[in-house]
N, C-alpha and C positions, 0 to 999 in steps of 0.2 A: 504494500500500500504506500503511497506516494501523494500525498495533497498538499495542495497551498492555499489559503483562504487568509482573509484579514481578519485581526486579531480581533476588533468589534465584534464582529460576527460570531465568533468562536465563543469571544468570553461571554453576549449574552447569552447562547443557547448553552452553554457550561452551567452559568448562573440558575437558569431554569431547571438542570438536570442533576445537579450535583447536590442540590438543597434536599432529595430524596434519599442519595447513600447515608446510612446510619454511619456516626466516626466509630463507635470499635463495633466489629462486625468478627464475629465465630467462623460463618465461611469468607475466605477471602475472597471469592468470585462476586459478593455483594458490594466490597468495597468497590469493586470496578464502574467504568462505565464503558460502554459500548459504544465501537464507531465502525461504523459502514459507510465507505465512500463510493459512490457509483454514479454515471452519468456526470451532471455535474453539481451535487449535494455532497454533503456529510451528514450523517445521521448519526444524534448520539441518543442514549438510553440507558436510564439505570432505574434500578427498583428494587426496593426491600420484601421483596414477596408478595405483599399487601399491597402495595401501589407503585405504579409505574412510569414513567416521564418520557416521552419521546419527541425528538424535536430534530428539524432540520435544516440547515445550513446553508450556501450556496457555497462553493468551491469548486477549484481546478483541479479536480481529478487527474494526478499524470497517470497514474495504477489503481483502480479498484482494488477493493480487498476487504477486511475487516477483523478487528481486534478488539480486545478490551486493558484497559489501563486504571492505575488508581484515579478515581474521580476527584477527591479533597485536593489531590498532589497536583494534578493537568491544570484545576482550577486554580489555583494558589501561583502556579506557572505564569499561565496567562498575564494574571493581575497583574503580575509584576512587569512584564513585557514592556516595552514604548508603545503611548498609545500612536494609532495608526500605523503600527507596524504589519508585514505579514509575517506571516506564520505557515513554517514547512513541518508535516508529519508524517515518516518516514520511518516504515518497519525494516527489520533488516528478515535478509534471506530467509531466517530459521523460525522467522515471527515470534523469537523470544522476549525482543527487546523492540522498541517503539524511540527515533530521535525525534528533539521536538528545537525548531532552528527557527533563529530570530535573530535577523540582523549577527550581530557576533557573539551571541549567546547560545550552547546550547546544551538541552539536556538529554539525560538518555532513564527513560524510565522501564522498568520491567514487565512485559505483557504475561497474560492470561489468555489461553486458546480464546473465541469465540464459541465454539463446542458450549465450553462450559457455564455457558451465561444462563441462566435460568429466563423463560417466554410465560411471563404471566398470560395465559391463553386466554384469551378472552371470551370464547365461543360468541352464541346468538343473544342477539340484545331483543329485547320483545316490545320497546318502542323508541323511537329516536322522535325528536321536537327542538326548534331553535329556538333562542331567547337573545335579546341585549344582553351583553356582558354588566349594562349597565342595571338592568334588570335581576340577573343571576348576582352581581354584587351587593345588589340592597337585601337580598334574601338574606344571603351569606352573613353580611355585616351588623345586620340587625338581630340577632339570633346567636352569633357565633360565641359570643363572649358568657353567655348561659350556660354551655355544654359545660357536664360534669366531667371531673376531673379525677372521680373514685372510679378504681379499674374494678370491685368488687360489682359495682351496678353497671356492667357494659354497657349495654342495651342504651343507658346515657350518655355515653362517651360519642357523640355525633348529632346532627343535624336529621330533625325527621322533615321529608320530603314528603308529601304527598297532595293530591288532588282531595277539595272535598267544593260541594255545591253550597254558596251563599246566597239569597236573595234568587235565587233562582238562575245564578252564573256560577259557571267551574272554577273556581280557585286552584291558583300551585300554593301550596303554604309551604313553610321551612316554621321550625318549632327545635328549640331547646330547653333543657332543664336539667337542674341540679338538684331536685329537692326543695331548693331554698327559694327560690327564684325561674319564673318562666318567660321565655322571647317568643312573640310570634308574630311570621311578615306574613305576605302576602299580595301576590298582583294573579291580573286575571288571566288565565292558567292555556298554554300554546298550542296550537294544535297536533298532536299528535301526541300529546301526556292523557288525552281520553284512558280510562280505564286502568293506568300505570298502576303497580306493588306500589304501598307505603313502604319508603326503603329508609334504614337510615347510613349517612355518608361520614364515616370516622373522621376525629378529629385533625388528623396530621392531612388528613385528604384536603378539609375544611381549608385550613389553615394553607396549603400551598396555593388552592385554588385562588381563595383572597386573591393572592402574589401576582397570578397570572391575567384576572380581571378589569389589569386600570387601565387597557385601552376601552373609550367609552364605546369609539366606533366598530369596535370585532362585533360578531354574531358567534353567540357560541353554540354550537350541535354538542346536543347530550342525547348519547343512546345509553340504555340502560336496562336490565334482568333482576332479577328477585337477587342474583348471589353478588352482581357488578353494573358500574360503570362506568362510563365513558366520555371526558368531554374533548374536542375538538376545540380548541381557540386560537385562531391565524394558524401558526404551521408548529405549536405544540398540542402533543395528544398528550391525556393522564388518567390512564385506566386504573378502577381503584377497585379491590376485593368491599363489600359492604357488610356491614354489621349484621353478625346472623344473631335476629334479638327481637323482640317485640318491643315496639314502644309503648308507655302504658297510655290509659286514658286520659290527655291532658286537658279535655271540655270537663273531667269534672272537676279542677281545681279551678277555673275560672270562675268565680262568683259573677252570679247574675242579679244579686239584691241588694248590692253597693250601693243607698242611697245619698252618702255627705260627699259633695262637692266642692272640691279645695283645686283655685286652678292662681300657681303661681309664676314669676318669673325664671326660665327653667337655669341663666346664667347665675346671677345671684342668688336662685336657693343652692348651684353645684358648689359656689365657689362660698357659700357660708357652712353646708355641711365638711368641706374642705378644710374649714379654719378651725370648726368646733371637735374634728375629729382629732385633730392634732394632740391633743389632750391625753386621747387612749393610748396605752400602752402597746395595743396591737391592732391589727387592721380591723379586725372582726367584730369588735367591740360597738356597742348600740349608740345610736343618737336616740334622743327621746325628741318627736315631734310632739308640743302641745299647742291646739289648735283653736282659740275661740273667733268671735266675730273679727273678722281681717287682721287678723293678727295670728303670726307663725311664731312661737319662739322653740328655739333649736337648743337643744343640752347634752352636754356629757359631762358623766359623774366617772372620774377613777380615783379611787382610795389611795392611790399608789400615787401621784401624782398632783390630783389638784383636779379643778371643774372648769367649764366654760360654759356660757351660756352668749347667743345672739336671735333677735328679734329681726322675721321680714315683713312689712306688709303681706295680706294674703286674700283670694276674693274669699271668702268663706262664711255663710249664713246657717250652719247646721248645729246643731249641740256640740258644744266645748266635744272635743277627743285629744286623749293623751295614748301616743304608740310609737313604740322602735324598731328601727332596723338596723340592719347593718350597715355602717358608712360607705363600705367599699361597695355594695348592691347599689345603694343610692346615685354614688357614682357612676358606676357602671352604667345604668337605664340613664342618666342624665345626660352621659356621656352619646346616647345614640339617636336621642330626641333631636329632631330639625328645627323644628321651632320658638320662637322667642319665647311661648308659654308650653307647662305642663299642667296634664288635668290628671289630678289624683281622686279613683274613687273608692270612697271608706265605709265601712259598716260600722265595726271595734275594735279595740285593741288585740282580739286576740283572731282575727280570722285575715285572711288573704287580701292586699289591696289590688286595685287596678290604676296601672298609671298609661294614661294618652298620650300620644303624640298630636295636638292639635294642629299640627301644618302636615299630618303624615294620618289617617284614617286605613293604612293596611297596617299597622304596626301596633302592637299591643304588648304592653307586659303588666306582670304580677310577679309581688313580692311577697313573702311570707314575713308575719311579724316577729321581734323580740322580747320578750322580757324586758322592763326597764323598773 
């Protein structure tokens, strides 16, 4: 194998590929990534079993061929290069060894058959449907920071996808939770998701997807089957093994008889729970909202340390409530609201709240309360 391509080129589809090999990897063929040069592309590819990355290049093929090399190592190469430089990649006779030439630098790194590259097979997908990237991004983003983080509840470690009918129209909705705390988006759902499995999309899938997302103007194709999926975005593909788990029922934690209405500034109430949280010794620790006619005052008590307490205006006409959460949750949902106000709906201190996005009517979440 024999190519030369510019080093941009290389280092972004590196950057996209190499973010999938795990650093300490049991077999060494995971560490690698995969190149096949043919026509006039390179194609790289790497994957941890579970999820896969493949992306391709343009290059000047002098020799097809293909090999695999350490991923962390090629990328770390790169980076270092002059930008605008090219770049020659260059196996020798025996395909043991891989050089990698730039300008008067050069390196020589050690291959791995291709043989040995593991082919997350993909088989039959049982529906494919396009979406805005900029679309598939609000799902993602609004939701993602919900997914649980205990490996003993799998089944939460991901994003549930699914179709359900609102108002008499098909929804895609995305849905997180942890227990503590629920995210749910939704737009109105593309042709060809009719009928699809509720699937859920593991975190580290979630999480690279994000990455791949910020061009507004891509159209991403997602095909997708009960065990996998698949999304297409410009010229990377990242086919992902899915959570084999049921999601539980998350309609019955939504309370529907939330009657007090508290809708405040969502900047000034993120950046006062911010100040009074300072106080806690750890992140987790409660603010206590109490809430009477227009008026919010914000508190934390820690033994350990000393109290705070700040006052915001508030629109609120329902009977006085006192209830906590956790500062870092508060954050979090404050953090994903679009608009200048949030609408908080309460029952009591000890049941579920719902909080709106009033510039955003697909987005919803609920928080569970704390002891204070």
């Amino acid at each position: 194998m024999r190519v030369i391509l510019e080093r941009s080129n290389l280092l972004k589809s590196l950057n996209h590929v190499h973010r999938v090999v795990e650093r300490r990897n049991t077999i060494p063929i995971l560490s690698n990534v995969l190149l096949s040069a043919e026509g006039a592309s390179l194609e790289m590819k790497a994957t941890d079993l579970d999820l896969e990355v493949t992306e391709a290049t343009p290059a000047k093929v002098e020799r097809g061929g293909a090999t695999t090399v350490p991923a962390h190592l090629l990328y770390d190469i790169v980076r270092k290069l002059a930008d605008g430089a090219e770049v020659m990649l260059k196996t020798d006779e025996d395909g043991n060894a891989m050089t990698v030439t730039s300008g008067r630098s050069s390196f020589r790194l050690q291959c791995l058959p291709q043989s040995d590259f593991p082919e997350l097979s993909a088989g039959s997908f049982s529906h494919i449907f396009r979406l805005d990237s900029v679309a598939l991004k609000g799902l993602i983003e609004k939701t993602q920071f919900a997914i649980s983080t205990e490996e003993t509840r799998y089944y939460l470690n991901g994003i549930f996808l699914h179709t359900h009918e609102a108002g008499g129209k098909l929804k895609l909705r995305s849905v997180a939770t942890d227990g503590h705390r629920l995210a749910r988006a939704e737009i109105d759902a593309p042709a060809g998701s009719e009928g699809m499995p509720g699937i859920i999309i593991p975190r580290k899938t979630v999480s690279e997807l994000q990455k791949l997302v910020d061009d507004p103007d891509v159209a991403v194709t997602t095909e997708l089957s009960d065990t996998k999926i698949r999304f297409t975005i410009g010229s990377v593909i990242l086919t992902s093994k899915l959570i084999d788990g049921t999601f539980p029922d998350y309609q019955r934690v939504i309370p529907t008889g939330n009657d007090k209405k508290l809708i405040i500034d969502r900047q000034s109430f993120a950046a006062a729970v911010d100040r009074v949280s300072t106080i806690s010794s750890e992140r987790g620790r409660a603010v206590k909202l109490s809430i009477n006619d227009g008026l919010l005052t914000l508190a934390v008590n820690n033994p350990d340390s000393g109290s705070a307490t700040e006052e915001l205006a508030a629109d609120y006409s329902s009977d006085p409530i006192e209830i906590g959460f956790n500062a870092k949750y508060l954050l979090d949902v404050a953090a994903q609201l679009t608009g200048t106000e949030a609408k908080f709906m309460l029952a009591d201190a000890g049941s579920p709240t719902l909080i709106h996005d009033l510039a955003d009517e697909t987005a919803l979440y609920v928080l569970m309360p704390m002891r204070v």
